[in-house]
Residue frames as qw, qx, qy, qz and C-alpha x, y, z in Angstrom:
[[0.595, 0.002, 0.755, -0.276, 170.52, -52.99, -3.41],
 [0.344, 0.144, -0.716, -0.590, 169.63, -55.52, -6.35],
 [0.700, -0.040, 0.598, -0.388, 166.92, -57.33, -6.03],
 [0.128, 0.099, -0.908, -0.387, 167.44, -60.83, -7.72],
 [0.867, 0.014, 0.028, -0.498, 163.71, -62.33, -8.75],
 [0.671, -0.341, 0.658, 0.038, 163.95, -66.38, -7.94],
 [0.899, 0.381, 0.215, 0.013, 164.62, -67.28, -11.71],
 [0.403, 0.831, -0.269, 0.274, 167.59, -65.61, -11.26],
 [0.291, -0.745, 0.509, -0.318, 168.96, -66.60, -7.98],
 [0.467, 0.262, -0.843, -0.045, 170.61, -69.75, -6.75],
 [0.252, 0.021, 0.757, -0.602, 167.90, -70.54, -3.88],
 [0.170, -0.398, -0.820, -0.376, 164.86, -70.83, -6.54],
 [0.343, -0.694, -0.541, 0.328, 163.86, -67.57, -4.04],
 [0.132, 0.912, 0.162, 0.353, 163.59, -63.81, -4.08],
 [0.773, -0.005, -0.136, 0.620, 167.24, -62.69, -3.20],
 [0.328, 0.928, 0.037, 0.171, 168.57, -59.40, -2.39],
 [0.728, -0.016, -0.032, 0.685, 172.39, -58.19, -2.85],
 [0.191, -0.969, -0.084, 0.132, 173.62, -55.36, -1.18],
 [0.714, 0.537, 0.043, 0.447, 176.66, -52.94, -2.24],
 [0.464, -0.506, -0.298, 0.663, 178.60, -50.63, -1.29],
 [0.010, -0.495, 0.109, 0.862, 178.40, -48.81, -4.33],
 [0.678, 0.546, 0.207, -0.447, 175.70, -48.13, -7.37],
 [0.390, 0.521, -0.693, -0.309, 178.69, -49.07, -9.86],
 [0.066, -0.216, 0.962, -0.153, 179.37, -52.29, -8.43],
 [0.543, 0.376, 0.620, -0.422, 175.42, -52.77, -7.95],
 [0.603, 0.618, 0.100, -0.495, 174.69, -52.25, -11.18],
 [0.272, 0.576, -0.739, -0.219, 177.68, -53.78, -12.75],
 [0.119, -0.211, 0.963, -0.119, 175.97, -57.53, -11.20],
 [0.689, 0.417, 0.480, -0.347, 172.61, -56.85, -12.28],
 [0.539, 0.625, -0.382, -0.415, 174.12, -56.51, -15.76],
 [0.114, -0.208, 0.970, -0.054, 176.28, -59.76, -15.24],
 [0.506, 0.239, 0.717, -0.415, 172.82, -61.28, -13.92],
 [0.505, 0.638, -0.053, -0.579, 170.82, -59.79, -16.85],
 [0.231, 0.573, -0.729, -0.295, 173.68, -61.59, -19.30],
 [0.178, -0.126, 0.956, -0.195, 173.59, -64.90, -17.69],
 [0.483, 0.454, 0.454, -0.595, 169.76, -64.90, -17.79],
 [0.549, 0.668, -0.033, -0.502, 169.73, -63.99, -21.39],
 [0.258, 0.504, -0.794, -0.222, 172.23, -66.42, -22.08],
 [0.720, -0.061, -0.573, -0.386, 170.00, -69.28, -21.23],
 [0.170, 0.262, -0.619, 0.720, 171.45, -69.26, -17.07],
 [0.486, -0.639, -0.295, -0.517, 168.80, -70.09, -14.61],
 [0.463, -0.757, 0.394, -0.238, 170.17, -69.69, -11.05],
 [0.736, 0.536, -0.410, 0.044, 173.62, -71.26, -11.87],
 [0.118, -0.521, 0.660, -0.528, 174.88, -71.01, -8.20],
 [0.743, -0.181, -0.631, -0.133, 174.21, -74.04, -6.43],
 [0.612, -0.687, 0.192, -0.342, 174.69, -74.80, -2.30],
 [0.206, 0.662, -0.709, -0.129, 177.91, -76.14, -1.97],
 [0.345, -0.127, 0.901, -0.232, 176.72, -79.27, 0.05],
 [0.752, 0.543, 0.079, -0.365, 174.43, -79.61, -2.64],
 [0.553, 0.603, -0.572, -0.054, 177.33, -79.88, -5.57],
 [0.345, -0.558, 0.732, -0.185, 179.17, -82.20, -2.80],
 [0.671, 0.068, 0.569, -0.471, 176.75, -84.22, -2.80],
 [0.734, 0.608, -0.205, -0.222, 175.78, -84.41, -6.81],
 [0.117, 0.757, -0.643, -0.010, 179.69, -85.22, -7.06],
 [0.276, -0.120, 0.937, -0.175, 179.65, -88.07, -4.69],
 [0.718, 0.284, 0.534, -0.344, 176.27, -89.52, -5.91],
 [0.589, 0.687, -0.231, -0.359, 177.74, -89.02, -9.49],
 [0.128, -0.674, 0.712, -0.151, 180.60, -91.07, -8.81],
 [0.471, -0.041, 0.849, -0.239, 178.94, -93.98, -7.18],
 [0.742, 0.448, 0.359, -0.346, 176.73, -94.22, -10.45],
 [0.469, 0.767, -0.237, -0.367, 179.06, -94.32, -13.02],
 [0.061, -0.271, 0.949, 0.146, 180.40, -97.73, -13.12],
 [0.403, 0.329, 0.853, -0.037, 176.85, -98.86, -13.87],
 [0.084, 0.113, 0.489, 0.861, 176.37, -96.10, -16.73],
 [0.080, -0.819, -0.568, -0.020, 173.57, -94.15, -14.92],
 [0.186, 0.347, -0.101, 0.913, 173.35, -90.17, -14.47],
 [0.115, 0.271, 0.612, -0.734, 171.97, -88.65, -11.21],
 [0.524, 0.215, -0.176, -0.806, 168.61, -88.15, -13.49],
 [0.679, -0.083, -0.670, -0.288, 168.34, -91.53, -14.44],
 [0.194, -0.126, -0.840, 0.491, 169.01, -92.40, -10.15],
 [0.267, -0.118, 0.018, -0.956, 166.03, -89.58, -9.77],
 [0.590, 0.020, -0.460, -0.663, 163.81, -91.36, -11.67],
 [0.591, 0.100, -0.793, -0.111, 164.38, -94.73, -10.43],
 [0.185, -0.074, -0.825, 0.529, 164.11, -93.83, -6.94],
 [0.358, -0.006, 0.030, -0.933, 160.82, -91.91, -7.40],
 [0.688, -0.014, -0.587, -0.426, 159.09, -94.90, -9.33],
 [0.511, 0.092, -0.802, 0.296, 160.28, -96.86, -6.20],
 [0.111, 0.083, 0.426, -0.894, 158.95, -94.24, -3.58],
 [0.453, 0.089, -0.111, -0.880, 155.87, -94.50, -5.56],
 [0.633, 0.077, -0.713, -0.292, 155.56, -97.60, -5.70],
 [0.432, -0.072, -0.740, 0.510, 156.14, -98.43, -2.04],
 [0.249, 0.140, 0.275, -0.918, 153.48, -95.33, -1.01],
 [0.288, -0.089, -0.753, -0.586, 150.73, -96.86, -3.33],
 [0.437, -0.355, -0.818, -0.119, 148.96, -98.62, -1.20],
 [0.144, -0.330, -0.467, 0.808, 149.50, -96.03, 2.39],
 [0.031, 0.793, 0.523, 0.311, 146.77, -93.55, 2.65],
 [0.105, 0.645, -0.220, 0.724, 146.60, -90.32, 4.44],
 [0.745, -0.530, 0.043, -0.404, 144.99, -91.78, 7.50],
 [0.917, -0.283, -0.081, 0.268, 147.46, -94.83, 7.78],
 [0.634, 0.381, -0.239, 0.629, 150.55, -92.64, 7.56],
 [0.175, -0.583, 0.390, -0.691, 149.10, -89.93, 10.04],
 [0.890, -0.388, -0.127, -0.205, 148.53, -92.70, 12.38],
 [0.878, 0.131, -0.108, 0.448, 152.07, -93.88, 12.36],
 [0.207, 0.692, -0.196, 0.663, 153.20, -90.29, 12.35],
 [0.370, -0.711, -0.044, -0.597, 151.79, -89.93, 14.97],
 [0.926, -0.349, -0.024, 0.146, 152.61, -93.15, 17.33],
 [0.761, 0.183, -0.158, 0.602, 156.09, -92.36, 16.52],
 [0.289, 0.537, 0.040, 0.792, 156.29, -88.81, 17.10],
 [0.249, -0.772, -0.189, -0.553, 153.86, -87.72, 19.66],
 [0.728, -0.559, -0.288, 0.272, 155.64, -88.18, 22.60],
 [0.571, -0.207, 0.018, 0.794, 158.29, -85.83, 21.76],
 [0.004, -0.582, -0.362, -0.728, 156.12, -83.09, 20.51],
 [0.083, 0.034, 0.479, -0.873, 154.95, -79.71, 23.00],
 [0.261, 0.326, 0.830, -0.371, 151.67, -80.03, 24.16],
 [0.283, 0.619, 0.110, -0.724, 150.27, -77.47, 21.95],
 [0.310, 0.401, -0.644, -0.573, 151.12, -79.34, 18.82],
 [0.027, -0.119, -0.992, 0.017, 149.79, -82.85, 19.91],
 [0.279, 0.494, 0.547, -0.615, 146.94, -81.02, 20.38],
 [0.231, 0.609, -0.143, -0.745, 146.70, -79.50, 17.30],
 [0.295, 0.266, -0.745, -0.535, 147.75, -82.52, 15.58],
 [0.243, 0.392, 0.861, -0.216, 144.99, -84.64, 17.66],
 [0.458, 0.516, 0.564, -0.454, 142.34, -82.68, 15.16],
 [0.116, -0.254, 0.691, 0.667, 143.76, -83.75, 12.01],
 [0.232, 0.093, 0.708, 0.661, 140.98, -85.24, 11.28],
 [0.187, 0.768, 0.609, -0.069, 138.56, -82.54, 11.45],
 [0.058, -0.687, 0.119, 0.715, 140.46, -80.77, 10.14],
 [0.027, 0.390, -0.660, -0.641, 140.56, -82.59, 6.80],
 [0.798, 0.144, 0.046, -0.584, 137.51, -84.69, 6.88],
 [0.770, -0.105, 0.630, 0.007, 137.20, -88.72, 6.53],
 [0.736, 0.621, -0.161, 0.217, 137.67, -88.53, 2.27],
 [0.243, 0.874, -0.396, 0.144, 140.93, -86.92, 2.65],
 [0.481, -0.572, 0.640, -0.178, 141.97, -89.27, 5.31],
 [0.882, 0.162, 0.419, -0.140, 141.35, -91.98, 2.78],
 [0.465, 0.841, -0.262, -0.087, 143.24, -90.28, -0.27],
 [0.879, 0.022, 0.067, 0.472, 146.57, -92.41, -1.19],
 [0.534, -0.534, 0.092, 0.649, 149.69, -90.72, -0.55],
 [0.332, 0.141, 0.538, 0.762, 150.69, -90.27, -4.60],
 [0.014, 0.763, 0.478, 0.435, 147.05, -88.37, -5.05],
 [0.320, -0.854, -0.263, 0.316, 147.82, -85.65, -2.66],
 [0.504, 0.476, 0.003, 0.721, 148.61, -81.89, -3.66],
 [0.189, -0.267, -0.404, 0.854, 148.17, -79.11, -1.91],
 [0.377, -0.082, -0.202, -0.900, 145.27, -77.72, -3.83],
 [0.595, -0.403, -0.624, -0.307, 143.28, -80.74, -2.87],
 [0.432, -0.318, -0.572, 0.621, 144.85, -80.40, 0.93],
 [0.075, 0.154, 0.105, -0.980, 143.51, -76.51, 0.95],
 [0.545, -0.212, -0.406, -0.702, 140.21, -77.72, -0.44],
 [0.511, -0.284, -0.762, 0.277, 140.22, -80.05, 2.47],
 [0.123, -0.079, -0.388, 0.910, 140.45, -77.38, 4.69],
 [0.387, -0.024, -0.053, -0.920, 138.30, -74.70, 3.47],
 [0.589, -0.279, -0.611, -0.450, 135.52, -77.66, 2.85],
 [0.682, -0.303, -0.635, 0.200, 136.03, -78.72, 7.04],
 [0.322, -0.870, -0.372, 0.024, 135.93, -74.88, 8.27],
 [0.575, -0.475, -0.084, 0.661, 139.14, -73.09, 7.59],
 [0.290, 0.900, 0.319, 0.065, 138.01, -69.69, 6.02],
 [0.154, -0.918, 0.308, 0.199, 141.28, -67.45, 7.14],
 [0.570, 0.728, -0.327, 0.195, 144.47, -67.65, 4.75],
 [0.008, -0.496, 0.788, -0.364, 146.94, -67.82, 7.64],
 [0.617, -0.164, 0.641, -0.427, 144.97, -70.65, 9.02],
 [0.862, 0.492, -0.013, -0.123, 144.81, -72.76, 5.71],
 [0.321, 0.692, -0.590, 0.264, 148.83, -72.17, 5.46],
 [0.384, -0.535, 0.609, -0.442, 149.38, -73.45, 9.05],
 [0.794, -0.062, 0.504, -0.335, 147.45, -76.47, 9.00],
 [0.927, 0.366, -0.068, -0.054, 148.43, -77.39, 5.52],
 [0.119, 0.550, -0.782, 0.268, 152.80, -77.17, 7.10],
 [0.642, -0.236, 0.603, -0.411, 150.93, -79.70, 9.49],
 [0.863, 0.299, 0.158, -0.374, 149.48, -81.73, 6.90],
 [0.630, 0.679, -0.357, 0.118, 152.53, -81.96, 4.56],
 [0.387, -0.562, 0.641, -0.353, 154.42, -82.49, 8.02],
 [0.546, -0.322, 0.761, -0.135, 152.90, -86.02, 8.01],
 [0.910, 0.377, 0.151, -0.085, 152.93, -86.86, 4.65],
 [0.565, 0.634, -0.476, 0.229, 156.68, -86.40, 4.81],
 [0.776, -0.568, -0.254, 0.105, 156.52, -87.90, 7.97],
 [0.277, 0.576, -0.330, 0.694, 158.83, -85.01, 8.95],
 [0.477, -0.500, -0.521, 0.501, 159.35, -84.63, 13.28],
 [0.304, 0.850, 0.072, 0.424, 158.96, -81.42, 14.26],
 [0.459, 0.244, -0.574, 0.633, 161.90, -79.89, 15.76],
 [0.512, -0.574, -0.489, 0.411, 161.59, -78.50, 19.37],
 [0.251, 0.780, -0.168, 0.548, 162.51, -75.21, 19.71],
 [0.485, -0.073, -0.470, 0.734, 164.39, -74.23, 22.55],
 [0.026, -0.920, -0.353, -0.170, 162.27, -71.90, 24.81],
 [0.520, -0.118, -0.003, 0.846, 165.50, -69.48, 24.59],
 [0.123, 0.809, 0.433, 0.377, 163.37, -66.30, 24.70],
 [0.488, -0.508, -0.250, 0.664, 165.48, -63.34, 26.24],
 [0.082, 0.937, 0.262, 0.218, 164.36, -59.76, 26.74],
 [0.539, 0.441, -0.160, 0.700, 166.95, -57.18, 26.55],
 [0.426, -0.600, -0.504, 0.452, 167.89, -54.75, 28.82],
 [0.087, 0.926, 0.291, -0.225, 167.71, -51.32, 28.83],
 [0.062, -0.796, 0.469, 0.377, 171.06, -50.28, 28.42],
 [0.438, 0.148, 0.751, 0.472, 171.49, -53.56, 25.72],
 [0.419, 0.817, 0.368, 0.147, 168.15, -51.69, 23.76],
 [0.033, 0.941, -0.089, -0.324, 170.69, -47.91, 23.88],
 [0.312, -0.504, 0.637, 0.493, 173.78, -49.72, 22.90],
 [0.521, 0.272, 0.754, 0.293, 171.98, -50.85, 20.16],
 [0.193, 0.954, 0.204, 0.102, 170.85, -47.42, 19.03],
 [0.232, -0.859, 0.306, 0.339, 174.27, -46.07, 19.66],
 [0.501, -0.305, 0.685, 0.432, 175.70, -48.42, 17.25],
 [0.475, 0.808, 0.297, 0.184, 173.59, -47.20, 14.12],
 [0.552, -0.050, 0.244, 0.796, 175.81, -45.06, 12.25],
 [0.151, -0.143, -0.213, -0.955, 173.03, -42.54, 10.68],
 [0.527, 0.130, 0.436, -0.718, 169.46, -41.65, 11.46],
 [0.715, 0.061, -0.500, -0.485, 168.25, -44.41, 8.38],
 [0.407, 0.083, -0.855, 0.311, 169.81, -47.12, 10.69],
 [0.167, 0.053, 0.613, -0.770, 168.68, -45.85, 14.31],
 [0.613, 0.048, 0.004, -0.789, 164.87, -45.56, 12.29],
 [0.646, 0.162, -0.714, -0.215, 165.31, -49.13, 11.33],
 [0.389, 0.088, -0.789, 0.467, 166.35, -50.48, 14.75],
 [0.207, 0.026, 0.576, -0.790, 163.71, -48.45, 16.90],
 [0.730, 0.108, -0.276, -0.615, 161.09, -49.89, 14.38],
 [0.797, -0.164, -0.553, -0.177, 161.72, -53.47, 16.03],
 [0.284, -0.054, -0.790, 0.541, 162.44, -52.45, 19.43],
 [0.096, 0.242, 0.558, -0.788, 159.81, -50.48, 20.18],
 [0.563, 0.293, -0.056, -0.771, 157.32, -51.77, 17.36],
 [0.697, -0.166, 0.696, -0.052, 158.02, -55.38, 17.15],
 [0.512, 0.644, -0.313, -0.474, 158.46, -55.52, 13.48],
 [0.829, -0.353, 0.417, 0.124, 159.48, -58.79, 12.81],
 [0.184, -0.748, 0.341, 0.539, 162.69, -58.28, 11.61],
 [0.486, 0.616, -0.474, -0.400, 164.62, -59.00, 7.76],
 [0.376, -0.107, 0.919, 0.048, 164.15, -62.58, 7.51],
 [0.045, -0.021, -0.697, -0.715, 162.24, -64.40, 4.46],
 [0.199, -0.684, -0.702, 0.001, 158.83, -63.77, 6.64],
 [0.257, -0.010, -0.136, 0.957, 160.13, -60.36, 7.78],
 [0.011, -0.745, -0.651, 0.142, 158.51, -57.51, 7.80],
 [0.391, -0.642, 0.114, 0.649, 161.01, -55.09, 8.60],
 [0.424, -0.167, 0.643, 0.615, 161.82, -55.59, 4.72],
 [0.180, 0.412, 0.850, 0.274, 158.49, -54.87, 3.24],
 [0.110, -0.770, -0.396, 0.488, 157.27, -52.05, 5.18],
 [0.287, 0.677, 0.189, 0.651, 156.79, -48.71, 3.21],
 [0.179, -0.086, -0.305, 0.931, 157.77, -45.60, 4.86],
 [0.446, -0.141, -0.113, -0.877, 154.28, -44.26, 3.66],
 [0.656, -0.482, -0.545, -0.200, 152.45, -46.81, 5.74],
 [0.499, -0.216, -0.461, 0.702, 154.32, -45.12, 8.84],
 [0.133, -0.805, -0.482, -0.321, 151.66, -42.83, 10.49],
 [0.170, -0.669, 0.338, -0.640, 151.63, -39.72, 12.77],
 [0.717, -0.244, 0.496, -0.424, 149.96, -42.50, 15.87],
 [0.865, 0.124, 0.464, -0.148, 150.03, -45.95, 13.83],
 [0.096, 0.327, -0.826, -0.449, 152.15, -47.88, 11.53],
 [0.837, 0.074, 0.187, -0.509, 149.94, -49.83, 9.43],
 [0.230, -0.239, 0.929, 0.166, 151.07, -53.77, 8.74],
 [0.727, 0.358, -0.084, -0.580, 149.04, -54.52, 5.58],
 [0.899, -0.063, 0.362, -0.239, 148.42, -58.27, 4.46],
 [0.758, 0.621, -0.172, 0.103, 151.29, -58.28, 1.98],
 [0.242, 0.646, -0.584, 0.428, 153.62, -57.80, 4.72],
 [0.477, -0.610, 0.462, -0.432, 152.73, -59.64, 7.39],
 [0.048, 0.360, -0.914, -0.180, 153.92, -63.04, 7.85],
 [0.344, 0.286, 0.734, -0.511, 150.38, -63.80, 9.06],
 [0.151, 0.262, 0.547, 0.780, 148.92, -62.63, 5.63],
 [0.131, -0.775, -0.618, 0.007, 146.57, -60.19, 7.99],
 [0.006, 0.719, -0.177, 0.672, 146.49, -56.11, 8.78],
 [0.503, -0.659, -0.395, 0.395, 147.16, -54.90, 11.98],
 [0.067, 0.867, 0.029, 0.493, 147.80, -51.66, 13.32],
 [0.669, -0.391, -0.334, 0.537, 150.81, -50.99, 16.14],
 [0.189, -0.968, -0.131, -0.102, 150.70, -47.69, 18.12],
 [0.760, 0.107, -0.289, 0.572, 153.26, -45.47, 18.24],
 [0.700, -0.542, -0.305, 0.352, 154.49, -44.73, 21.27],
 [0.158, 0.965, -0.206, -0.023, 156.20, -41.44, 22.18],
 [0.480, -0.589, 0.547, 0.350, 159.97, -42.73, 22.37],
 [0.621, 0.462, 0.594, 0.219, 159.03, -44.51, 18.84],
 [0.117, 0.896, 0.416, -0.101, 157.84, -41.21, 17.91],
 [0.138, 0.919, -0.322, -0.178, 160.98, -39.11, 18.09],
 [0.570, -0.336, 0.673, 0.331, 163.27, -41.70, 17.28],
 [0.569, 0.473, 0.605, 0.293, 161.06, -41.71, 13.51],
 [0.328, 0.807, 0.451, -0.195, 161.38, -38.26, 13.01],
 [0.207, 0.705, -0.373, -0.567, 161.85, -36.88, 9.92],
 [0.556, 0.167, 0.794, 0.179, 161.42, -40.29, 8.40],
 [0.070, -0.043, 0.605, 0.792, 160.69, -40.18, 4.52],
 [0.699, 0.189, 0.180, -0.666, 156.98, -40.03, 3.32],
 [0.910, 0.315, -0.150, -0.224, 157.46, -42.89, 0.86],
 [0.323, 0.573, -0.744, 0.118, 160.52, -45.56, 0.17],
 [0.793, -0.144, -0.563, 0.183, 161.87, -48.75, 1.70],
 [0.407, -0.851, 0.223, -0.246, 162.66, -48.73, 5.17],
 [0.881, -0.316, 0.207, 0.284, 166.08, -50.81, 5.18],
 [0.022, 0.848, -0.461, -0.262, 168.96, -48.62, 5.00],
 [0.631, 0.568, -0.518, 0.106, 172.26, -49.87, 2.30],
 [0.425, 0.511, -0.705, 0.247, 173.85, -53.05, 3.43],
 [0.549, -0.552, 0.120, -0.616, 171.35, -53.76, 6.34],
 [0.936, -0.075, -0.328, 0.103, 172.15, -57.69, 6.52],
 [0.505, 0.398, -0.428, 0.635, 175.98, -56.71, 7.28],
 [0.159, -0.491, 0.298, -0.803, 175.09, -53.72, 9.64],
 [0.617, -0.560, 0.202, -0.515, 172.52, -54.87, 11.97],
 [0.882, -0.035, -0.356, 0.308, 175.14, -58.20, 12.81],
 [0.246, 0.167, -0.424, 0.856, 177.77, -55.52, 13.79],
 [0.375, -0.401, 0.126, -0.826, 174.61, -53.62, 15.80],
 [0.832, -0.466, -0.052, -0.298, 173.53, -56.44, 17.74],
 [0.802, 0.006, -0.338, 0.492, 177.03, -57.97, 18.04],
 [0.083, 0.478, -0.206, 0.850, 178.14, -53.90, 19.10],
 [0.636, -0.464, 0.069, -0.613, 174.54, -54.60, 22.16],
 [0.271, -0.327, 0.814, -0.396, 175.49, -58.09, 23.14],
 [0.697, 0.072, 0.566, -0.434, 172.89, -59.82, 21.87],
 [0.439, 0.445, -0.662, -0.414, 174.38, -61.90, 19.05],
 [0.282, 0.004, -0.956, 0.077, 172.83, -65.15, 18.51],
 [0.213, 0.223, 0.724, -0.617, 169.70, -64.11, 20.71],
 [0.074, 0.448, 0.858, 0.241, 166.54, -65.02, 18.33],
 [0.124, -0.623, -0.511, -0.579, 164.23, -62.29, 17.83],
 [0.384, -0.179, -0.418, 0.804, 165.47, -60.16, 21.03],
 [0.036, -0.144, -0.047, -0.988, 163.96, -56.95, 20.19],
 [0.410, -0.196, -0.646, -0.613, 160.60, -58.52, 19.38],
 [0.653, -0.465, -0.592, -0.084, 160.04, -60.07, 22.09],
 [0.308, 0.217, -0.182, 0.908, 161.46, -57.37, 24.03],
 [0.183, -0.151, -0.228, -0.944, 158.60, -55.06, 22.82],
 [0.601, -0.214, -0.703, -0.315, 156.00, -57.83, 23.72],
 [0.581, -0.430, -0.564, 0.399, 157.15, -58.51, 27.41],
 [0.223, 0.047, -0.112, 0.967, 156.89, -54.37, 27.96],
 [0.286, -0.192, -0.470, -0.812, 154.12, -53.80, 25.89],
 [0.619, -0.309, -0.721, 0.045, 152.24, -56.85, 28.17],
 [0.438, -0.521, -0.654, 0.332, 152.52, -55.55, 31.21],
 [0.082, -0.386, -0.319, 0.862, 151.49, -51.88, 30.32],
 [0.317, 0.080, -0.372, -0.869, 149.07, -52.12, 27.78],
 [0.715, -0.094, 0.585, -0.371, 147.58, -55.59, 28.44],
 [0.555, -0.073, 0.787, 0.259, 146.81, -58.63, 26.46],
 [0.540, 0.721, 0.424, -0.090, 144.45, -57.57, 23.91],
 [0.117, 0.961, 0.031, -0.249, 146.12, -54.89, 23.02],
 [0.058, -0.614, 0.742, 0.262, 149.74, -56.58, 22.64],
 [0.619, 0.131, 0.728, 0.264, 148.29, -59.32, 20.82],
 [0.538, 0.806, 0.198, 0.150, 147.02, -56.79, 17.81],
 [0.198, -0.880, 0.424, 0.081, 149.86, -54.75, 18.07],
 [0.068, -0.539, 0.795, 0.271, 152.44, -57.92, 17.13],
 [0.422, 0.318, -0.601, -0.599, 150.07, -59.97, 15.46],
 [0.205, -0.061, -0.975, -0.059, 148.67, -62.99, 16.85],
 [0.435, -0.358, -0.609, -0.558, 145.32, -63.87, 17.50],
 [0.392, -0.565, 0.286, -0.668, 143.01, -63.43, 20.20],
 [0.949, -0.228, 0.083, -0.202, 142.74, -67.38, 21.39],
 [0.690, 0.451, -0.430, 0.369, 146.83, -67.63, 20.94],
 [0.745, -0.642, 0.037, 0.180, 148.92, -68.88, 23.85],
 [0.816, 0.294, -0.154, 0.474, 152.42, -67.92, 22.36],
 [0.046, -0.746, 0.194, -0.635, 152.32, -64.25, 24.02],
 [0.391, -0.778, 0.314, -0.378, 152.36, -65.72, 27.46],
 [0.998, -0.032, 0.019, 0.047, 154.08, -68.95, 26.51],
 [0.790, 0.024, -0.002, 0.613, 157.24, -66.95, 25.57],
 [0.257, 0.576, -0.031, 0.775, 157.07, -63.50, 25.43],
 [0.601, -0.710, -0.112, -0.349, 155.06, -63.00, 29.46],
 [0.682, 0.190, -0.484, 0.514, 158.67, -62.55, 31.52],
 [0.433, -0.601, -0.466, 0.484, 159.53, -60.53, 34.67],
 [0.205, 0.320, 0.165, 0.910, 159.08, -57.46, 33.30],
 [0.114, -0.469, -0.594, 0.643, 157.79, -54.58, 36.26],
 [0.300, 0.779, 0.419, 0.357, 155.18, -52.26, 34.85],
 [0.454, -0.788, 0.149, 0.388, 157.40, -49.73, 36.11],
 [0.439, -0.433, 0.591, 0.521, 160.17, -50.86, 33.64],
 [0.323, 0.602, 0.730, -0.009, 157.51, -51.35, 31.27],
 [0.049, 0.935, 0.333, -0.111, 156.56, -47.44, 31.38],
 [0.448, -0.785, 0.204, 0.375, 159.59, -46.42, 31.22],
 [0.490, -0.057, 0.699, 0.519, 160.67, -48.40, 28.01],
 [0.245, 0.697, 0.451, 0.501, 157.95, -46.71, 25.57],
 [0.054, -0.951, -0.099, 0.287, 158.30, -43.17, 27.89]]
C-alpha cells in the first residue's frame, strides 16, 4: 500500500494505492516523490472536470478570456448579488423552498437554526461568513461536543449554499445467515476473514473516507473489547464494542500491533460481497450487526457499541428489523 498525502493526490484528499507487489509499490511512490519535487501538485484531474475546463475554455476564447479570468468575474458577480442577503433571509427561503421535501427529522432539526446560531449570526451577510465564525456561533449558543459542532455546521453551510438535501432511500437490508458465511468463505486468508468478521459482527464502519475499518490498530483489539478511539471514529468520540464469542475465534491469532486492512482490500472485499450477494447493498454488515445486536443486547447497549447517541432515533429508524432474538443469539453464538 502507498499512502498518497492530499498534496500529492488528484482529489486534494488522503489517497491510498494498493499493489500487488512492493516493486511496483514503490516504483509509484518514487514517480510520485519526482513529480512532487518537480513542482507537480496533484496533476490528475476528474475527467468530467477536464471536460468541462475544455468546453468552458472554448466558449471563452473568442472574447480573449482564460477560465481564471471567467473565475474571477463570476465571483465578483456572486458577490455582488449576495451583498445585501443575510443569513436569516437566505435560511428563510431555504427553507420555504425545501421543507416540504425534507424527512421529518431534518425539518426538525432545521426548525432550530436559530438557536442554534443566535440572532447576530442570523444577521451576518452572506460574503462575511466562514466557518470559524459559524463554529463560534455554535459553541457561543450551546454546542460543546465536536461531532455536534460538525453536524450542525453541514446544516448551516447547507443553507448558505442553499444546497437540498438529498433523500436517502430507506434501502436498509440485513443479511442472512448463510449471505454473512458466504462472505467469510470468500476471504482467501485469515487477514481477510479478520477484516470481514470485524464489520459483521462488530459493526466497524467499513473503508470509506469516514471508515473506520481503515484506521483501526490491531493493538486497540482487546481480549473482551475493541476500543474505537476519537481519531477513528467518524463521530470524533471513543466507544467500546464487546466482543462476542463468534468475533472471538474468528480474531484469533490476530497481530498485537499493525493495520487491520489486508493488501488490495478495495479490490477484494467487491469480489467478497459480490462472491455473498450483497453487491450494491449500503452498509449490509453494519446494519446487520445492529438489527442482532438490538434485539439481544438492547438499546443502550447497541447504541454504544456502534456509536450513536443516547437521544438518537437512527437505530430504530433503520437498523430495528424483524430480527427474532432467537436468530439474534445465534448470530454472535
Amino acid at each position: 500500500m502507498v499512502s498518497v498525502p492530499p498534496s500529492m493526490s488528484g482529489s486534494n484528499s488522503r489517497e491510498r494505492k494498493f499493489f500487488d507487489k512492493v516493486a511496483d509499490a514503490n516504483r509509484y511512490a518514487k514517480r510520485l516523490r519526482g513529480d512532487y519535487a518537480a513542482g507537480m501538485r496533484g496533476n490528475i484531474i476528474e475527467s468530467g472536470l477536464a471536460r468541462q475546463a475544455a468546453d468552458a475554455a472554448r466558449l471563452l476564447e473568442p472574447h480573449g478570456l482564460t477560465l481564471m479570468d471567467a473565475a474571477v468575474i463570476a465571483i465578483r458577480h456572486h458577490k455582488a448579488t449576495t451583498n445585501s442577503q443575510t443569513f436569516g433571509d437566505r435560511y428563510r427561503a431555504f427553507v420555504a423552498e425545501n421543507e416540504t421535501h425534507w424527512r421529518d427529522r431534518y425539518a426538525i432539526d432545521m426548525g432550530k437554526m436559530e438557536r442554534w446560531v443566535g440572532m447576530e449570526f442570523m444577521a451576518l451577510p452572506l460574503p462575511d461568513i466562514t466557518d470559524g465564525r459559524i463554529d463560534a456561533a455554535l459553541r457561543g449558543n450551546g454546542a460543546t461536543a465536536i461531532s455536534t459542532v460538525r453536524s450542525r455546521r453541514v446544516m448551516v453551510r447547507a443553507v448558505i449554499n442553499a444546497k437540498e438535501k438529498v433523500r436517502r432511500k430507506d434501502d436498509t437490508y440485513i443479511m442472512t445467515h448463510r449471505e454473512c458465511a458466504r462472505m467469510i468463505r470468500a476471504c482467501r486468508n485469515r487477514a481477510e476473514v479478520r477484516a470481514v468478521a470485524l464489520l459483521l459482527f462488530a459493526g466497524v464502519r467499513p473503508n470509506a473516507p469516514h471508515g473506520e475499518l481503515a484506521r483501526i490498530d490491531w493493538a486497540d483489539v482487546g481480549t473482551d473489547r475493541i476500543t474505537i478511539r476519537p481519531t477513528v471514529s467518524k463521530t470524533a468520540s471513543d466507544r467500546y464494542i464487546p466482543i462476542t464469542p463468534r468475533l472471538a475465534r474468528l480474531l484469533r491469532g490476530h497481530p498485537t500491533k499493525g493495520t487491520i486492512l489486508p493488501p488490495n482490500w478495495p479490490r477484494r472485499i467487491q469480489a467478497i460481497r459480490a462472491f455473498a450477494g450483497i453487491a450494491g447493498k449500503q452498509d449490509a454488515p453494519r446494519h446487520t450487526y445492529a438489527s442482532h445486536h438490538l434485539v439481544v443486547f438492547g438499546e443502550m447497549l447497541t447504541k454504544q457499541a456502534v456509536g450513536h447517541t443516547a437521544g438518537s432515533t437512527t437505530l430504530f429508524k433503520h437498523y430495528a428489523r424483524a430480527v427474532t432474538p432467537e436468530a439474534g443469539k445465534l448470530y454472535f453464538r
